[in-house]
N, C-alpha and C positions, 0 to 999 in steps of 0.2 A: 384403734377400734376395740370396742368391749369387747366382739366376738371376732370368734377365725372364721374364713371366706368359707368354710364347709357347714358351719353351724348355721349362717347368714343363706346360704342358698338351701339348705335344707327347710330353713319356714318360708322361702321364695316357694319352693315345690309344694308345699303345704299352706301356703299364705295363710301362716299361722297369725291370728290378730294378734297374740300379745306382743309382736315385733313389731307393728306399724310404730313408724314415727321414731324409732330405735335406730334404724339404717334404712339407707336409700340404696336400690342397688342402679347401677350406671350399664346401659348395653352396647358395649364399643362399636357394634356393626349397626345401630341406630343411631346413636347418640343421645339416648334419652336416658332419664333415669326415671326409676317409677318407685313407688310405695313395695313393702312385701306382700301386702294384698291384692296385689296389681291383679285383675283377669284377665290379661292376657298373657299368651301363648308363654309358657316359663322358657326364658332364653338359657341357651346352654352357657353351662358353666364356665368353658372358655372366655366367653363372651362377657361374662361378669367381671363389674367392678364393685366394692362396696364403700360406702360413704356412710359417717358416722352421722353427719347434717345434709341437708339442703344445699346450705353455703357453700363448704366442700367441693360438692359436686357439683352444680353452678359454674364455681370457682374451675373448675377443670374443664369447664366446655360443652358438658351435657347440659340437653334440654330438658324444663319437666314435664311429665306424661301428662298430655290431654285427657286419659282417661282414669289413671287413677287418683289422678291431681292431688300431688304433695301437698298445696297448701291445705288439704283437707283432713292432714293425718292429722293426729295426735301430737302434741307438741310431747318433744323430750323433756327426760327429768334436767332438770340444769345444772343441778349440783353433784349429779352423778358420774364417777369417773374424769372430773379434771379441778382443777385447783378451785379453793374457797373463793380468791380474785378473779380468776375465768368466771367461776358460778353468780359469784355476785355482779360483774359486768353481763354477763347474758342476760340477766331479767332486769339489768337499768337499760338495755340497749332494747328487751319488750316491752319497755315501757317507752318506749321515746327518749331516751339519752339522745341517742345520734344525732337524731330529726332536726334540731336546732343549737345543738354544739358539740363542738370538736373532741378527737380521740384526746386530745391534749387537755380538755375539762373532764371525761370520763375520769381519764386516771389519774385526775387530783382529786376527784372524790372521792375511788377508792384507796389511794395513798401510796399510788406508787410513780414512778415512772414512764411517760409513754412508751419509749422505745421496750421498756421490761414488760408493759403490760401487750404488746405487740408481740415482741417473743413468745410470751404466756400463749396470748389466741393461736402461734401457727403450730408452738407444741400440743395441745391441748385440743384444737379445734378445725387446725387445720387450713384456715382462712386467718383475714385481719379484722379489727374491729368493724371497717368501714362496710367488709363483702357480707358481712353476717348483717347488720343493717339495712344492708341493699338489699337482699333476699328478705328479707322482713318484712319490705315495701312490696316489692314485687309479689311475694304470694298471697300478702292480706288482699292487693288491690286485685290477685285474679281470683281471689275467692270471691268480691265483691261483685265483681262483670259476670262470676258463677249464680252466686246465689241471689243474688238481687235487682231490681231494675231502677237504681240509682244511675244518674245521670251521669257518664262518664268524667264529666269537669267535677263533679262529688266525687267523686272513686279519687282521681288525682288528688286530688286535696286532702282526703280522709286518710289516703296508704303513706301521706307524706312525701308526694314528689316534688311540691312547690309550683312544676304549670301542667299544661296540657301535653305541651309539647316534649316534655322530658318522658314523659308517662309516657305516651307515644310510641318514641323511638325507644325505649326500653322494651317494651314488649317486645317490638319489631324485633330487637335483636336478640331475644331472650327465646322468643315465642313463633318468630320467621312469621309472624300474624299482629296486624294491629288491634287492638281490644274492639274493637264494633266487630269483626268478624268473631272475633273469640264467641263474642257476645252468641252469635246469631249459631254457633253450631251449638249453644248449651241449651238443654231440656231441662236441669235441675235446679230450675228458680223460683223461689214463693216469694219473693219481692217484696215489696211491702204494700202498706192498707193504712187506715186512719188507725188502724192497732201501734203502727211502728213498723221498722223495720228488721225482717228476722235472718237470721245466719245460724248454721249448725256449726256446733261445735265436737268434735270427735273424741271417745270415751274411750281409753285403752282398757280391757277387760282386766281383771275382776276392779268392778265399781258396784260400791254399797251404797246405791242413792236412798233408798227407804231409812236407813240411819240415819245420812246426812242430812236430808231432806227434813227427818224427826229431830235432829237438834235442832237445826235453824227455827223449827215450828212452836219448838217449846220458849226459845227463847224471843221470837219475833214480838218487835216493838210496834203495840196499837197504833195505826196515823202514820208508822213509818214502813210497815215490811207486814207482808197479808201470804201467809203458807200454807198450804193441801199439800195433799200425799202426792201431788204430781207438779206441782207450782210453786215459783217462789218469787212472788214479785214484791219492789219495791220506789222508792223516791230517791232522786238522785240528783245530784247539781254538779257539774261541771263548768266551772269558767263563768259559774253565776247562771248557768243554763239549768231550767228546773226538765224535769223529765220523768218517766218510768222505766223501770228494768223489769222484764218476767223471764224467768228460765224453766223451761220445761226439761222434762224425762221425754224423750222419743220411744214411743209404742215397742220400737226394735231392741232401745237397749244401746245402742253403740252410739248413741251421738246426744248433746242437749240443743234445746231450739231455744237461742237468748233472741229474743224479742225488746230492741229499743227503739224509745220515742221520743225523738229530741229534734226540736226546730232545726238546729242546724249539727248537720254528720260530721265538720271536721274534729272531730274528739272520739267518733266511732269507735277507735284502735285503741284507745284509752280506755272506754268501756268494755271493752270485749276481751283485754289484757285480763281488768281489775276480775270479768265473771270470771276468767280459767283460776286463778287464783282464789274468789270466792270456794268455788267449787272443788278448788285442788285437783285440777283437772291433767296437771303433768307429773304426778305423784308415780314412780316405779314402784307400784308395787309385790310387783315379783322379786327386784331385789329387797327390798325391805324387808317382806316377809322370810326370806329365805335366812336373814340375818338374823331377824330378830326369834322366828319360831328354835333357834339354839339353845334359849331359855328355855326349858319347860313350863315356866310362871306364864309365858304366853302362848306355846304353843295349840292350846286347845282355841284360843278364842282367835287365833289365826289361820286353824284351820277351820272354823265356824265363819268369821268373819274377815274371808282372804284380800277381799277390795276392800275396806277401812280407809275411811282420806280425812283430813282437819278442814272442819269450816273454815273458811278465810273469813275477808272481811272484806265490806265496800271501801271503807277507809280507816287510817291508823286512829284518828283519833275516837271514833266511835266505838272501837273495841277499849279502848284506855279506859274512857268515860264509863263502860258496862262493867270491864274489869273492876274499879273503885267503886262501884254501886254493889258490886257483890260480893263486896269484902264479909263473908261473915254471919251472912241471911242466905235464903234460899231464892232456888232460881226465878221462882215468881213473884218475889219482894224485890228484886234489882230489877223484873221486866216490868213492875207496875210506878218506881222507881224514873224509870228509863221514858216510859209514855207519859210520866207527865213531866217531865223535863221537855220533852220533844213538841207537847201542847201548847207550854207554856213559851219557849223560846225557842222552835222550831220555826223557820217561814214555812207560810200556807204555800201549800200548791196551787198551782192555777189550773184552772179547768178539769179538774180529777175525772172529770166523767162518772158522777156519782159515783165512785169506786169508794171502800173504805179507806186508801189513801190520803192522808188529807195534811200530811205538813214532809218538810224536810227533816232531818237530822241534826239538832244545833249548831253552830261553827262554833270554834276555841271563842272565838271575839263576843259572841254572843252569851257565851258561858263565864267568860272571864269578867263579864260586868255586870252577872246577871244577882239578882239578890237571894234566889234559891231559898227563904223562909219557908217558902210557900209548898215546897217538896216532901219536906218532911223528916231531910236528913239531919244527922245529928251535927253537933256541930264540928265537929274534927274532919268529920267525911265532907263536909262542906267547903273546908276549908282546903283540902285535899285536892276537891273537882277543883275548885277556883284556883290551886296554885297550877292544878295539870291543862286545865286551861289557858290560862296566862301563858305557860310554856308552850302550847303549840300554838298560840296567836302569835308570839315573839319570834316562833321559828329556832327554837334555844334548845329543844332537842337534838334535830336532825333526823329523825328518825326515818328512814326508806331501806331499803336492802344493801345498798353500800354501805351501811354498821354491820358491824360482826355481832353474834349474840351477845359475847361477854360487854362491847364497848354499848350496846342497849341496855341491858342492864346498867352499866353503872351511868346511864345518862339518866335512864328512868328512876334508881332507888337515890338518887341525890336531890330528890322532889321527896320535903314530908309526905308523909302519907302512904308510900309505895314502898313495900317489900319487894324481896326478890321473887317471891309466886304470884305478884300481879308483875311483874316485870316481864318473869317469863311467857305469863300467859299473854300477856301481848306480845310480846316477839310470837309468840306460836301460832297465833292468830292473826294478828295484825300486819305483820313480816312474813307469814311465811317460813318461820325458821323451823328446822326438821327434827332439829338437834335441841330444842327446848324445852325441859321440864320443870313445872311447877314446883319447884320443891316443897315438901312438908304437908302437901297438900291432903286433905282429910278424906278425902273420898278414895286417893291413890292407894294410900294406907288401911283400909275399909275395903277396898276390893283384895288387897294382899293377905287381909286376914279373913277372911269369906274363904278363900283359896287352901286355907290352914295353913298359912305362913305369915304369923305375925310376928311384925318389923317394926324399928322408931324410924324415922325420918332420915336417919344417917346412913343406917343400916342400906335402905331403897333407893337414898343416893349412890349409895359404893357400889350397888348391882347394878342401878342403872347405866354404871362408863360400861358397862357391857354392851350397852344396846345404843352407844354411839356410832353413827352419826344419825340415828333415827327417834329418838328415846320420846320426841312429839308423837309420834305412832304407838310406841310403847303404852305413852299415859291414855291415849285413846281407846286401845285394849283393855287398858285394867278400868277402864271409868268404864265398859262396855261389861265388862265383866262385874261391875257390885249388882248384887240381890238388887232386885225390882222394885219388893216393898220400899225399903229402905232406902232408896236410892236417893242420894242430894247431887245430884249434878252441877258441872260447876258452870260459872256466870257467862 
């Protein structure tokens, strides 16, 4: 456990938010475990157990609270306090590793061992691959019987149980209730509409969405991604599935409402993974900040801007594709750039609903064949997209979270065209990587001397092994930090 059982019951007494989704606490004279925000009655401390996951606790025989419902918290940081192989199997097992192959493919991808990568999760996490998995099913599909009025054989389907009947008896055993009842004692459901189907997603405090919100706006591709200060919707395909994504800010603050529209829900989990990661939605920022504010170079714009998170991405290769459009122009030359690639060899959507949405996002296949005269780029950048295309048509990167930064790098700078600051900028964005800085990068250097501390590029590398394992937060700070006027933001 990060904390001792007196710090963990102290924000139970105070159901302090920044701990939800940090630990579970377990009440041996119930059997339940609940959130640290639980409202009810604060069980005495005897009484306490604490749990670093869900899984954990699960795994030892508690049930979860009907009323504060775990699956509603805050997903944990993943890479926080246990091994880079634990962290990078946790979010291939949210994204669906499990679901359709064994602990035995898990940990050839990430390169090691079954039996070592099972030691890894009971040191580490406490359960095995399989029970963290299991809980992963179990709380998506009773968020789904919560929030929405999807047909229970959808719910089974979407959480990954494979029938009705497995789904079933899991809850039974889980929940001593079968999901039609769950169903019927829940009040907090908006269900869905010919809008889509909407789910809240839970926001651990401090979150800076008017930032976030402001990058994706300046950067959002015409026909593909439409952004207001309260919305961010887009076009989406899965599985050759076209669709919409909108993710709202809730009035309150503490949660987003992802709203999807897709003929058919079993890829739901897939969407709703990809939004926490758009949005950087399991980002600690308490520990982050507590690291990195050691610097004085940051600590003013971390105590100004204490929730700071990195836009994600929908997908790896449309960050690639932006990345190498903005090699070297500014940010509205790569998004004008980006919309007509998207025009040109984007599929149309179907039925947009008069919306300004009106194509997908190109595929590698489509880009890799595509003649791009017509764009405008020059011809080395051209030559660039069409080889980084080729390579994610071919599948010859590899690129998902089971790469370490350094082995993404050198898969991406061994493609002409791609340095190591578009490299890293897509691990940052694309992967998720935390520990990512663009090196050399001009605005980095521009906001350091704004600050009156100018540096060459070498220089900002050697401060920045300071601010590992966070240094993607770091360069968000100091790009938050250059003068207004002046400001080039990068791609």
């Amino acid at each position: 456990m990060e904390y001792d059982s007196k710090t963990c019951y102290r924000a139970v007494k105070s159901r302090d938010p920044r701990f939800d989704g940090r630990f579970f606490t377990a009440v041996v004279s119930t059997g339940i475990f609940c959130r640290p925000v639980c409202p009810a009655i604060t069980p005495k401390q005897k009484n306490c157990q604490f749990f670093e996951n869900a899984a954990a606790a699960m795994h030892a025989g508690f049930r979860p609270c009907l009323r504060c419902r775990p699956e509603a918290a805050p997903g944990g940081p993943a890479w926080n306090g246990v091994s880079t192989t634990v962290s990078r199997a946790l979010r291939l097992i949210n994204e669906g590793a499990l679901d359709t192959s064994s602990v035995d493919d898990l940990a050839a991808r990430l390169g090691v061992g079954e039996r070592h990568l099972r030691r890894l999760f009971l040191e580490h996490v406490g359960v095995g691959p399989k029970a963290v998995a299991q809980t992963r099913r179990v709380l998506f599909a009773k968020k789904l019987v919560n929030e929405t009025a999807l047909p229970l054989t959808d719910i089974a389907l979407a959480a990954g149980f494979g029938s009705i009947r497995r789904f079933n008896s899991t809850f039974q055993k889980i929940y001593a209730r079968p999901p039609r009842e769950l169903r019927r004692m829940n009040e907090d459901r908006d269900g869905s509409d010919d809008a889509g189907l909407t789910l809240k997603l839970a926001v651990r405090p401090p979150y800076d969405w008017p930032r976030l919100i402001g990058f994706l706006q300046t950067r959002a591709i015409p026909g593909v991604e439409s952004v207001s200060d309260n919305s961010y919707r887009r076009t989406i395909a899965i599985e050759k599935q076209q669709g919409i994504l909108e993710v709202q800010h809730a009035a309150e603050g503490d949660h987003l409402k992802v709203t999807v529209s897709l003929a058919d829900t079993s890829n739901l989990q897939t969407v709703i993974e990809r939004s926490r990661r758009l949005f950087d939605l399991d980002a600690d920022s308490v520990a982050i900040n507590a690291h990195l504010c050691r610097d004085p170079l940051l600590a003013k714009s971390i105590k100004t801007r204490p929730g700071l998170r990195i836009p994600g991405a929908w997908e790896a290769f449309e960050i690639a594709v932006r990345a190498v459009l903005g090699q070297q122009i500014s940010v509205a030359a790569a998004r004008t750039f980006a919309s007509r690639l998207a025009t040109a060899y984007g599929a149309p959507i179907k039925n947009p609903n008069g919306s300004e949405l009106s194509h997908l996002f190109p595929t590698p296949e489509a880009l890799a064949e595509a003649d791009l005269s017509n764009i405008g780029l020059t011809k080395r950048r051209t030559q660039t997209l069409r080889g980084l295309s080729r390579a994610f048509a071919d599948d010859d990167l590899g690129l998902d979270v089971s790469s370490g930064l350094e082995d993404a790098q050198a898969r991406l700078t061994a493609l002409p065209g791609i340095g190591p600051w578009t490299a890293q900028y897509i691990a940052m964005r694309a992967l998720g990587e935390p520990d990512a800085f663009p090196t050399g990068d001009l605005g980095l250097l521009n906001a350091c001397k704004a600050l009156g501390l100018e540096m060459s590029a070498r220089e900002l590398d050697e401060r920045a092994e300071n601010w590992r394992p966070w240094r993607a937060y770091a360069a968000m700070h100091l790009w938050a930090m250059l003068p207004s006027p002046k400001r080039k933001s990068k791609p």
